[in-house]
C-alpha positions as CSV (number, residue, x, y, z in Angstrom):
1,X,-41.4,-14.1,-85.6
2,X,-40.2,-17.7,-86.7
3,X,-39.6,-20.1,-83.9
4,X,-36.0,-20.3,-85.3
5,X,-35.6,-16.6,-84.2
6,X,-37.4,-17.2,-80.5
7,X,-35.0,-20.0,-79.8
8,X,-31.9,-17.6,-80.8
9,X,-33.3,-15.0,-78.3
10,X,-33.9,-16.9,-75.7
11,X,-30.4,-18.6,-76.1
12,X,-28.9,-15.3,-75.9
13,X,-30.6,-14.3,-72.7
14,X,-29.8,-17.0,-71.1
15,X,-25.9,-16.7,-72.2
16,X,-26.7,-13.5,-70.7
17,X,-27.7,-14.6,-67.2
18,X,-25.1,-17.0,-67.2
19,X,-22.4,-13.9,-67.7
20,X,-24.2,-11.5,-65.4
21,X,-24.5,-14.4,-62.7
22,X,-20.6,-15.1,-63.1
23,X,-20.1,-12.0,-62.8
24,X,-21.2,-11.6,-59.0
25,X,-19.6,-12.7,-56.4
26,X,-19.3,-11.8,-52.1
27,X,-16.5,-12.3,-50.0
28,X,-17.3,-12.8,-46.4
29,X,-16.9,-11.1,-43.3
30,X,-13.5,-12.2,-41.8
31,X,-11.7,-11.8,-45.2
32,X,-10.3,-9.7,-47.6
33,X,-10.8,-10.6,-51.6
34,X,-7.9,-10.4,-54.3
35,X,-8.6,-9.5,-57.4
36,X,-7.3,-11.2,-60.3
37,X,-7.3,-10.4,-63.7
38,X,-5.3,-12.7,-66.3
39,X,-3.6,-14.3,-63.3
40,X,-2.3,-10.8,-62.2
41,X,-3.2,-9.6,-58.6
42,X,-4.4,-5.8,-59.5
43,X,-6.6,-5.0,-56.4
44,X,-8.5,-6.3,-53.2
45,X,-12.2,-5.4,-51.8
46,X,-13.7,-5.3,-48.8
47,X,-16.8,-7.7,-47.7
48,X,-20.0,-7.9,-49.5
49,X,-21.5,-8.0,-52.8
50,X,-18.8,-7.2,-56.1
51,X,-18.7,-7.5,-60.1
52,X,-15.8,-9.0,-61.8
53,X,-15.2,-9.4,-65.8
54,X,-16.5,-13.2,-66.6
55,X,-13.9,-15.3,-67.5
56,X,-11.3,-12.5,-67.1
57,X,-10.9,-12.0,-63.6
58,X,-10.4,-14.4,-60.8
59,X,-10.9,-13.4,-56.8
60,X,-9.1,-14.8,-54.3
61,X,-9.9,-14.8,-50.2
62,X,-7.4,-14.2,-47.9
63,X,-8.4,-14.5,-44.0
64,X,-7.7,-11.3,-41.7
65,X,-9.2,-12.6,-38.3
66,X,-6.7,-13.5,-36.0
67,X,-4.8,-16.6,-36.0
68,X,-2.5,-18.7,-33.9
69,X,0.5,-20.4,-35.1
70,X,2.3,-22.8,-32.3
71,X,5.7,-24.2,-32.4
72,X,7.0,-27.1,-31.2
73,X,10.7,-27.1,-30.6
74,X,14.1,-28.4,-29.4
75,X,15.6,-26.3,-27.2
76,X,18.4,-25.8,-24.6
77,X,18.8,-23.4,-21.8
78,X,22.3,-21.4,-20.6
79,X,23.6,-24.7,-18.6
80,X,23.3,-26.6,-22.6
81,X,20.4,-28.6,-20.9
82,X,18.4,-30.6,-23.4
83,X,14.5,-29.8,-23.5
84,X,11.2,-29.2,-25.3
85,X,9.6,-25.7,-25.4
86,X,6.1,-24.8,-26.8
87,X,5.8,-20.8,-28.2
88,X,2.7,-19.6,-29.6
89,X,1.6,-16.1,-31.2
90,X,-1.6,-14.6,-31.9
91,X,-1.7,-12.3,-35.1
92,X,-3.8,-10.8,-37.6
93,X,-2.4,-9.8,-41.4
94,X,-3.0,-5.7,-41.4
95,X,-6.4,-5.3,-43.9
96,X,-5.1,-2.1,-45.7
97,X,-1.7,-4.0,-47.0
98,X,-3.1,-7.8,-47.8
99,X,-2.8,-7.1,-51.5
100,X,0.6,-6.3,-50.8
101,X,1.2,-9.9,-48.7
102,X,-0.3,-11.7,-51.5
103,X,2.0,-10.3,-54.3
104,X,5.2,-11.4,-52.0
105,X,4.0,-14.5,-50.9
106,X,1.2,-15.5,-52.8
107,X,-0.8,-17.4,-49.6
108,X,-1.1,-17.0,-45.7
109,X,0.3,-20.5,-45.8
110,X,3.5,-19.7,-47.7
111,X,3.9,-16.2,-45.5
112,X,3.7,-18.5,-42.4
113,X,6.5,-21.5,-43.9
114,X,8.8,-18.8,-45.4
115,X,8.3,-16.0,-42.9
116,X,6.8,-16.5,-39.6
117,X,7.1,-19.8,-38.2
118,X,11.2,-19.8,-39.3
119,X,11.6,-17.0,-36.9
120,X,8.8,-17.4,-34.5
121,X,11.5,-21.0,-33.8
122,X,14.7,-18.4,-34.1
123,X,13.6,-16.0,-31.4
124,X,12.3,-18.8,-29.1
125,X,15.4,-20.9,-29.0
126,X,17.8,-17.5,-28.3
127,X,15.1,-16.2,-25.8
128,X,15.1,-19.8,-23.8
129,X,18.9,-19.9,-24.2
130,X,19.7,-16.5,-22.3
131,X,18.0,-18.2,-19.2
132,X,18.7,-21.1,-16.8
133,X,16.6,-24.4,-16.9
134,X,15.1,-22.6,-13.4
135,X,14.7,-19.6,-14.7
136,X,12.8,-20.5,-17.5
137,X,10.0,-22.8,-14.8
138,X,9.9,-19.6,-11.9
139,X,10.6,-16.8,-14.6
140,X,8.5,-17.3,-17.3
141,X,7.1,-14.1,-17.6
142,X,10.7,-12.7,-18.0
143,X,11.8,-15.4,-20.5
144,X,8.0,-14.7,-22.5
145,X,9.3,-10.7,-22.6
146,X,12.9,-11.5,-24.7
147,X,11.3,-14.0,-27.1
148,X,8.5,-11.2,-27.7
149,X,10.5,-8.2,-28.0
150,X,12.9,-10.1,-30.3
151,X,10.3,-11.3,-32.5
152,X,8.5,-7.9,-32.5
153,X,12.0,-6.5,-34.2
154,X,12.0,-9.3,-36.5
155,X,8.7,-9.0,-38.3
156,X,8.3,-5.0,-37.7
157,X,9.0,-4.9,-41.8
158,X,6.2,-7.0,-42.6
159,X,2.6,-6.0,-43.6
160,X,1.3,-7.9,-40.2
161,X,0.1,-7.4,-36.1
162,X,1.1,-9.4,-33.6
163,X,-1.4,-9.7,-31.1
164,X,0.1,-11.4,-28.3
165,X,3.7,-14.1,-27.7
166,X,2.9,-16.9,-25.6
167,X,5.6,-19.3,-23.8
168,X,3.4,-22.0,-23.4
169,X,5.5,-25.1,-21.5
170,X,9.3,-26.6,-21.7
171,X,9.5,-29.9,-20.9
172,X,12.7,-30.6,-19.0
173,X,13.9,-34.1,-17.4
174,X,12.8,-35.8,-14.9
175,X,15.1,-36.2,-12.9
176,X,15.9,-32.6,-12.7
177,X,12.7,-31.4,-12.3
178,X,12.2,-33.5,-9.3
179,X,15.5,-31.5,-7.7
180,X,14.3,-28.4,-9.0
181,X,11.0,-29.6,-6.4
182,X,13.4,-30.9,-3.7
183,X,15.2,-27.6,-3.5
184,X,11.9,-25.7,-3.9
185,X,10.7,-27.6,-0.7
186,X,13.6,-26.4,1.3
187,X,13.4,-22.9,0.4
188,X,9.9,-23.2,1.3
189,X,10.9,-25.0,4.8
190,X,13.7,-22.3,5.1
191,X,11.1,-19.3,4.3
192,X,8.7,-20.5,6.6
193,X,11.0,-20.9,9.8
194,X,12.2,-18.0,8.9
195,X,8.9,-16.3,8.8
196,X,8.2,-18.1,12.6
197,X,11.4,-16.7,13.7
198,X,10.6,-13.4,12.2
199,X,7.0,-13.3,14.1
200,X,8.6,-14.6,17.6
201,X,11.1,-11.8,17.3
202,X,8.2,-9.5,16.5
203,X,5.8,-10.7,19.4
204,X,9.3,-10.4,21.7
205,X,9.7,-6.6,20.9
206,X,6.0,-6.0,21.6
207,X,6.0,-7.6,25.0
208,X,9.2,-5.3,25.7
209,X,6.6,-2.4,23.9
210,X,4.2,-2.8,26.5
211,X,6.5,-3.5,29.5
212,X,7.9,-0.3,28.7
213,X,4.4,1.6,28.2
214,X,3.3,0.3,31.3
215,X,6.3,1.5,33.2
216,X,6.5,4.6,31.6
217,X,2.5,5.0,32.0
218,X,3.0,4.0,36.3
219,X,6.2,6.5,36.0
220,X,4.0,9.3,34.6
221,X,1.4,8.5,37.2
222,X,3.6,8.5,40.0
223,X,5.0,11.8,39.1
224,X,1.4,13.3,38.5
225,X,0.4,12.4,42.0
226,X,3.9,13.8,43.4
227,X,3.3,16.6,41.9
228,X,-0.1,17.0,42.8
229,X,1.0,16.6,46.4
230,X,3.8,19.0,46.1
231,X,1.6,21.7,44.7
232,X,-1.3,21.0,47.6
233,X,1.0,21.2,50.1
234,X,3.0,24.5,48.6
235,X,-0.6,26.1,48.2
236,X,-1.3,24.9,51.8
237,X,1.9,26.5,53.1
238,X,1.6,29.9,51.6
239,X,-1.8,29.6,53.2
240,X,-0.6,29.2,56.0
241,X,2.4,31.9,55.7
242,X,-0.5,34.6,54.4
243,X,-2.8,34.1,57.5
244,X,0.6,34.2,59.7
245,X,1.3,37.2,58.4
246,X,-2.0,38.8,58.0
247,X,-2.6,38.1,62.0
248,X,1.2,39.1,62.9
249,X,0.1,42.5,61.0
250,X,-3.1,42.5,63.1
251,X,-1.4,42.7,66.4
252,X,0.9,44.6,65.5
253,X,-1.6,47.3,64.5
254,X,-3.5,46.8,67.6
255,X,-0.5,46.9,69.6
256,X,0.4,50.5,68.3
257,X,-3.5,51.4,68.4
258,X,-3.4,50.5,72.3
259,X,0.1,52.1,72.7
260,X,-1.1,55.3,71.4
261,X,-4.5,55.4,72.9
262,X,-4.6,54.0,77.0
263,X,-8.6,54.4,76.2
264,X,-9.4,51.6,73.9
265,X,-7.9,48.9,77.1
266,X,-10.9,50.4,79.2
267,X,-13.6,50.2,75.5
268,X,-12.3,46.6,75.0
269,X,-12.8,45.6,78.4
270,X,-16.6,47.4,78.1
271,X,-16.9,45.5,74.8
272,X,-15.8,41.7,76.7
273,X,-17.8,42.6,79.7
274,X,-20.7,40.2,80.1
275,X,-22.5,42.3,82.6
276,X,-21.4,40.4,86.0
277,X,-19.7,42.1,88.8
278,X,-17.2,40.2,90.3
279,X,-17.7,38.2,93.1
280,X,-14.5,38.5,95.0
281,X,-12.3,41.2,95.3
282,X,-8.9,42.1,97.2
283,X,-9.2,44.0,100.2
284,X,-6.8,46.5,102.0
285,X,-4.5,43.6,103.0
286,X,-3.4,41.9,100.2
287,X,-3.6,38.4,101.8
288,X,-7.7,38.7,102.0
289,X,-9.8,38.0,99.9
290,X,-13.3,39.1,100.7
291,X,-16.2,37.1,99.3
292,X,-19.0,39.7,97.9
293,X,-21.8,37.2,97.7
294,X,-22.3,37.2,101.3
């Protein structure tokens, strides 16, 4: 083998590292690559490691990770007051349809100018427009819900996710910011002697409360005692009535006993007797009375 003929092979392989090295390429993780052949988008892969046709085909990245876009704006409220109002969105381009983006718009950059920001600024200004200079400082949250749900509508066609809408700050004048404070300090002022009324009022009708527990506990005491009393002394009387009667219906059964039987004087007598004669007794005169211990 001539040295001619080395040369020639060794050009050829290294023609041939040069293709197969062209031929690789990665796209990173955040991204989505385009595939170009001839200039004409015909595909898109996913991160990692990929062949291409030297020379022939072309890739292109396209970011899918989310992004924020902010706009700056004129704006005025209902009242046609003057400010400036700062809207911002989070969003991401939908991986499965980024091919489709690029063949429309042929960048994220001309999607956003063309497509996104013109509206994002639509929305904002109509949102911030429905509301009062006031509303849009103690509302914002309300005002943040109409820009979002009209911007949701406007881009629901489009091969994108919005993430999140946010109303960042409106910049009103001076001059009526500082009345929007003065009239906030009132209604503070107002609230809070209104709250002090409230809570006197409150204490009030809990003083009554317990006036009237009190009472109503002494009243329930009183009558519990009364009523004890008026149940002793009932209970005492029929007591007293059952005894009277049980000893009226004694005599009267030892009346009739001695009415019907002249003995039982003479056995009661026996049974009292203590065993003493007596001392005295009457004698034929009635007017004597004869001493027997002599």
């Amino acid at each position: 083998m001539n040295k001619r003929k080395i040369t020639s092979i060794g050009i050829s392989l290294f023609i041939g590292a040069l293709l197969l090295l062209s031929g690789i390429y990665t796209i990173n993780e955040g991204y989505i690559g385009i595939v170009k052949r001839f200039g004409k988008a015909i595909g898109q892969v996913e991160p990692g490691i990929h062949l291409k046709i030297p020379f022939v085909d072309s890739i292109r990245d396209i970011e899918v990770r989310t992004k924020k876009n902010t706009e700056t704006m004129l704006v005025a409220t209902s009242e046609q007051m003057r400010a400036e109002a700062i809207v911002s969105i989070n969003w991401t381009v939908k991986k499965d349809s980024v091919l489709q983006l690029y063949k429309q718009y042929g960048s994220l950059k001309q999607f956003e100018e063309r497509i996104l920001d013109p509206r994002l600024r639509e929305v904002s200004k109509q949102g911030i427009a429905t509301f009062t200079a006031e509303e849009n400082i103690n509302k914002r949250e309300a005002v943040t819900d109409v820009i979002k749900a009209q911007f949701l509508e406007e881009v629901a066609n489009f091969p994108i996710t919005i993430e999140s809408v946010q109303y960042e700050n409106i910049s009103l004048p001076k001059n009526y910011l500082e009345s929007i404070d003065r009239k906030q300090t009132a209604k503070n002022e107002r609230d809070a002697e209104q709250f002090k009324l409230e809570r006197q009022k409150l204490e009030a009708m809990r003083e009554v409360n317990t006036a009237d527990a009190q009472k109503q506990a002494q009243k329930l005491k009183a009558d519990g005692i009364a009523y004890k009393i008026r149940t002793e002394a009932k209970a005492q009387a029929e007591k007293v009535e059952m005894l009277g009667k049980a000893e009226a219906k004694a005599i009267e059964m030892k009346s009739k006993a001695l009415k019907n039987n002249p003995l039982l004087i003479e056995l009661t007598k026996a049974q009292n007797w203590d065993g003493a004669l007596p001392s005295t007794v009457m004698g034929e005169n009635a007017g004597v009375l004869m001493d027997l211990r002599k």
